[in-house]
C-alpha positions as CSV (number, residue, x, y, z in Angstrom):
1,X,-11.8,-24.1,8.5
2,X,-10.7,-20.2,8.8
3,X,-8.3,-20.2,6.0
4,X,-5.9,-22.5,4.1
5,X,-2.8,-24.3,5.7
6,X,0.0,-21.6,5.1
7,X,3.7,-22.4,4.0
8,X,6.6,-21.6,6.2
9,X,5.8,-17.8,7.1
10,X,8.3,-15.0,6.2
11,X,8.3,-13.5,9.7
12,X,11.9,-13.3,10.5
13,X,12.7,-9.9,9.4
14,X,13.8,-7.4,12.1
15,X,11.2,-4.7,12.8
16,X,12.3,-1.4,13.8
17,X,10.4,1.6,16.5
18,X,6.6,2.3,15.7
19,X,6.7,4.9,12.5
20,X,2.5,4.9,12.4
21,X,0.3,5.0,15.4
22,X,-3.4,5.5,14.6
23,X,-5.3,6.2,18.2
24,X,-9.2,6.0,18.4
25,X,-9.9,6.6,15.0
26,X,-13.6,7.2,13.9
27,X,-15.0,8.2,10.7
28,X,-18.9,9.0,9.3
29,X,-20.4,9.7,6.1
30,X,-23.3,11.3,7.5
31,X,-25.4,8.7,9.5
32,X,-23.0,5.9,8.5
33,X,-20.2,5.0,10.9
34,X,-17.3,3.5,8.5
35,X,-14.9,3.2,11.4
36,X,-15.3,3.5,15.5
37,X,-13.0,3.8,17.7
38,X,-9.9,1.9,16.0
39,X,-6.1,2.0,17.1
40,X,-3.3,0.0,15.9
41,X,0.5,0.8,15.0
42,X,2.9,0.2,12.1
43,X,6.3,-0.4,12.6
44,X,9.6,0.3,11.2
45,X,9.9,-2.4,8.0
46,X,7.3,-4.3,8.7
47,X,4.6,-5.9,6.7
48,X,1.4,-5.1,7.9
49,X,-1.9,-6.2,7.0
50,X,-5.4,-5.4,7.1
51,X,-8.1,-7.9,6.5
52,X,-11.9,-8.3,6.9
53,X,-14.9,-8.7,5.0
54,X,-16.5,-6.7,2.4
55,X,-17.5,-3.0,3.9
56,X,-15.3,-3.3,6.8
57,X,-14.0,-0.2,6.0
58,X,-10.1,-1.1,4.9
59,X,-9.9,1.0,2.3
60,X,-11.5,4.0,4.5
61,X,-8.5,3.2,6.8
62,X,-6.1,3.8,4.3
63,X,-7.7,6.8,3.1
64,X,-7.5,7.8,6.4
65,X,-3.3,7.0,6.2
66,X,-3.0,8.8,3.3
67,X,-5.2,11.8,3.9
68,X,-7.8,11.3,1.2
69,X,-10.5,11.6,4.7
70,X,-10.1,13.4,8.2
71,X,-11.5,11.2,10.8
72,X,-13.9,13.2,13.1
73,X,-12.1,11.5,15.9
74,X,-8.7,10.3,16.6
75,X,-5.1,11.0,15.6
76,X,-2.6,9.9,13.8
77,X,1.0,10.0,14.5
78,X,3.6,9.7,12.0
79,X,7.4,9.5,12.8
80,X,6.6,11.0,16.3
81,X,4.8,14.0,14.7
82,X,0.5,14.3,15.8
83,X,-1.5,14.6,12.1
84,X,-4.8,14.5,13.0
85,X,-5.7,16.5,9.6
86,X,-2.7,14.7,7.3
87,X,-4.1,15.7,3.6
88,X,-2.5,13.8,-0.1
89,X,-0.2,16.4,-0.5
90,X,1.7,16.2,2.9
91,X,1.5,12.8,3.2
92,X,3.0,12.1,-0.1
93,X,5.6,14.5,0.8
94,X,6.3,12.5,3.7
95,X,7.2,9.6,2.6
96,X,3.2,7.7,2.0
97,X,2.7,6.1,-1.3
98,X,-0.6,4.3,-2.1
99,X,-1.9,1.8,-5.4
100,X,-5.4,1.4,-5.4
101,X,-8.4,-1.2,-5.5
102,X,-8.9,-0.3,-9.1
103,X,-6.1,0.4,-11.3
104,X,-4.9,4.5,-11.5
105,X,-3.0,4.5,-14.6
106,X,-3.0,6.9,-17.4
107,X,-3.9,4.3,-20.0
108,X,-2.3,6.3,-22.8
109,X,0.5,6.6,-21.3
110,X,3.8,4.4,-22.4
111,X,5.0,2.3,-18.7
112,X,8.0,4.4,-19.2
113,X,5.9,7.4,-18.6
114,X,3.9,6.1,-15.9
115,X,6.5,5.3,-13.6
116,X,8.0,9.2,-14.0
117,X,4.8,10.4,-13.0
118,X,5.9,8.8,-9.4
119,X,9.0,10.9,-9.3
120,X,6.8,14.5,-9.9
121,X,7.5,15.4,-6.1
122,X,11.2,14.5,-6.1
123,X,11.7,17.1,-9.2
124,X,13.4,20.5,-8.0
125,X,13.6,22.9,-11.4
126,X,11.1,25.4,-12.0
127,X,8.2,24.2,-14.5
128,X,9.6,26.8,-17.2
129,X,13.1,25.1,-17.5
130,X,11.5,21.5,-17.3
131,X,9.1,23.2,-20.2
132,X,12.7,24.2,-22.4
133,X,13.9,20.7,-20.8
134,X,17.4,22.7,-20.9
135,X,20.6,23.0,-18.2
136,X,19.9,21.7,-14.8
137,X,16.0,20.7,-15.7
138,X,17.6,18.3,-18.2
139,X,19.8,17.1,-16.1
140,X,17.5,16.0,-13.3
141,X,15.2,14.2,-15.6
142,X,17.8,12.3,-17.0
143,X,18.3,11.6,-13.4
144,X,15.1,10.5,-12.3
145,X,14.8,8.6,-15.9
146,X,17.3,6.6,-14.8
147,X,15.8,5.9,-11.4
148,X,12.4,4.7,-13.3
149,X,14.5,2.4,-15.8
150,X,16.0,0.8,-12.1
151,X,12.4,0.4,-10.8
152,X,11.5,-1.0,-14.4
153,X,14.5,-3.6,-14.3
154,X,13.2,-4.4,-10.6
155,X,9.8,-5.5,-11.2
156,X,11.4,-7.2,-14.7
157,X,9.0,-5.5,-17.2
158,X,12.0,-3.8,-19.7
159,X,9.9,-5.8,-22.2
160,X,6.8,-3.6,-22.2
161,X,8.4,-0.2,-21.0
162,X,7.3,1.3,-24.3
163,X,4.0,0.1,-24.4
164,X,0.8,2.0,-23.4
165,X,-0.7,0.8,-20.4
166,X,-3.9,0.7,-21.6
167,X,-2.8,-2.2,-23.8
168,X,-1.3,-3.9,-21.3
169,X,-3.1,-7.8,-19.4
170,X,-4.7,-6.7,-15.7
171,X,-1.7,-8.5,-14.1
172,X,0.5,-5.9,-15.6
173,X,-1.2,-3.2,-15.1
174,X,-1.3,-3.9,-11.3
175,X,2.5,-4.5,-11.3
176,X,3.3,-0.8,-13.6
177,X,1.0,0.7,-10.6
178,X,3.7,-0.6,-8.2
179,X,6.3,0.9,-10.1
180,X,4.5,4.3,-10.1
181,X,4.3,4.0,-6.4
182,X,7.9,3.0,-6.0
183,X,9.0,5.9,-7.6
184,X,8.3,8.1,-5.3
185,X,10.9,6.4,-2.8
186,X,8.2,6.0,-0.4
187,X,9.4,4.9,3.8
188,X,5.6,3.8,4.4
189,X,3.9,1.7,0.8
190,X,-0.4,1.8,1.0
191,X,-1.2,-1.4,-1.4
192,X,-5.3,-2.0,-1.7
193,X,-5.8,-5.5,-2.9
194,X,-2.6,-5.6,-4.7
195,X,-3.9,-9.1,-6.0
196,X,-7.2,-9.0,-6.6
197,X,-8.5,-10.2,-10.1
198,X,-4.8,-12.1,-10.7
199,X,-4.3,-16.1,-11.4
200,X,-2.3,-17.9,-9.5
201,X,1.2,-17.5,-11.3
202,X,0.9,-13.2,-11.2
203,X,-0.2,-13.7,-7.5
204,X,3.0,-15.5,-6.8
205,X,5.0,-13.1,-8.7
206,X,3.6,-9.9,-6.9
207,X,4.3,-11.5,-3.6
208,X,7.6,-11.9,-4.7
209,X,8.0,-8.2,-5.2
210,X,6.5,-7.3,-2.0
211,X,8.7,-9.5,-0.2
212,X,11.4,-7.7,-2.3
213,X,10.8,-4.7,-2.0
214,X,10.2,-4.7,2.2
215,X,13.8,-6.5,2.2
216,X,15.8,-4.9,-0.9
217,X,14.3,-1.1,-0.4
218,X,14.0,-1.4,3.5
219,X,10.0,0.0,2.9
220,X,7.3,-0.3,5.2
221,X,4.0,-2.1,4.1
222,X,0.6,-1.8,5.2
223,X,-1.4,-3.8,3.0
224,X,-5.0,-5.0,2.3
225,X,-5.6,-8.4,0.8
226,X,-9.1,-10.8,0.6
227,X,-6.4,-14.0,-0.3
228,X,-5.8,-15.2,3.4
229,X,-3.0,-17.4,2.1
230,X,-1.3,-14.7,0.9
231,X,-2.0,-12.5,4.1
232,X,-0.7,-15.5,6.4
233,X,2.7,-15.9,4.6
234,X,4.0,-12.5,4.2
235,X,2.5,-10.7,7.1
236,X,4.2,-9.4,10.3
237,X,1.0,-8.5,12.0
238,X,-2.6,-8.6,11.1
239,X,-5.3,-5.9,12.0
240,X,-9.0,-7.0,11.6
241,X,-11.6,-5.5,11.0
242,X,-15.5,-6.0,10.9
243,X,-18.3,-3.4,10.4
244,X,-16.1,-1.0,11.1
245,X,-14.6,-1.8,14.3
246,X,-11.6,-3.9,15.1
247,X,-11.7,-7.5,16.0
248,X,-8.7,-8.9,16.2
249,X,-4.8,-7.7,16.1
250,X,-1.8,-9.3,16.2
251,X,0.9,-12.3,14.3
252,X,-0.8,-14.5,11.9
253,X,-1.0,-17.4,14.4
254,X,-2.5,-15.3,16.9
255,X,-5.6,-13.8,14.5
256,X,-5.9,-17.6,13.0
257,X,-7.1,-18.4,16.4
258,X,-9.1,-15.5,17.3
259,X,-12.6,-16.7,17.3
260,X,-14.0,-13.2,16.5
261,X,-11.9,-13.5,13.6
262,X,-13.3,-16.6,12.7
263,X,-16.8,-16.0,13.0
264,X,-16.7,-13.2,11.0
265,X,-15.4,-15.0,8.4
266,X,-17.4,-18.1,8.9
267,X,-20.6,-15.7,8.9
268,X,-21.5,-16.6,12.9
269,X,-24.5,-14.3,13.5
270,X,-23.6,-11.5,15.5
């Protein structure tokens, strides 16, 4: 069997226009093709994921999303703007946050101070009065202190909001990096594997706040996830891929029943 029996599936929210549209994307490192020829949309409040085995190149897709690499072929579309040549910077200013496969944190760092870092692009005053922290550069830190105490009351970890990350259990660590991200107030939210390495109690909790943050926040999701339970509950739409290229696209049922899909998975030869 493909994947495990999943619960009732949380597909009744109400998606809105396409806000992502990646057409023919292709990207090399040298000799080695990471992705050919790949196109698939995000829309408006949806969760989207993306699934496949290991080195099917979902996180160079989301790189892609994000800008960390230019495809040598394709474009992106974002909010009805072309990007073929998005880079961090712009995309971040955009309105594209990102956590990543293995944790980003500044481990010295108290969660407090981690989550402000998520607000730097949202901060107006010129570095020298946020230096003196005096007049309006006080005031808009106070300001965005108190958006990072909401984000902290949100994912429920007031305990620990003085506590350096680096001290912190993996599970917590992963949900301080979704506070970071949250920060930022981002329309479109980039999660790589944003359960890997958790037991079964932290996975249910971070699905929680996914769930809660698509429906509370109104955010788009694009997600990658190896736990096809997880994938199969919360998802809108699934994109596969496999070596590369895309094999499958579309609701939960329909990739369930894709027999690429399932061959890939199942390790059919090719």
């Amino acid at each position: 069997m493909l994947m495990n029996e999943p619960d009732a599936h949380f597909g009744a929210r109400q998606t809105g226009p396409v806000i992502l549209d990646l057409h023919n994307i292709s990207l090399s490192f040298g000799g080695v093709k990471a992705l050919t020829d790949i196109s698939f949309d995000v829309r408006q409040h949806e969760i989207r994921a993306i699934i496949g085995p290991n080195g099917a190149g979902k996180s160079s897709m989301l790189n892609v999303i994000n800008g960390v690499y230019r495809p040598q072929q394709g474009e992106i579309t974002y909010r009805g703007e072309q990007r073929r040549n998005m880079d961090c910077y712009a995309a971040a200013k955009s309105g594209i946050a990102r956590t990543f496969q293995n944790i980003a944190l500044f481990k010295g760092m108290t969660v407090l101070d981690n989550i402000m870092t998520g607000r730097n692009l949202k901060m107006k005053s010129h570095f020298l009065l946020q230096a003196l922290y005096w007049g309006p550069a006080r005031r808009e830190e106070l300001a965005h202190r108190e958006k990072a105490e909401e984000i902290i009351d949100f994912l429920e970890i007031q305990a620990i909001r003085k506590t350096p990350v680096g001290r912190l259990p993996y599970g917590l660590q992963k949900r301080v990096e979704l506070g970071r991200a949250l920060a930022a107030e981002p329309d479109i939210l980039l999660l790589d594997e944003p359960m890997a390495g958790m037991n079964v109690e932290e996975k249910q909790d971070m699905c929680r706040f996914i769930l809660d943050v698509n429906e509370q926040f109104g955010t788009t999701i694009v997600l990658i996830e190896h736990d096809m339970g997880v994938v199969m509950d919360i998802s809108d739409r699934v994109v596969v891929l496999d070596y590369g290229k895309k094999i499958g696209d579309g609701t939960p049922d329909a990739v369930r029943g894709n027999q690429d899909v399932i061959n890939a998975y199942l390790g059919v030869a090719h």
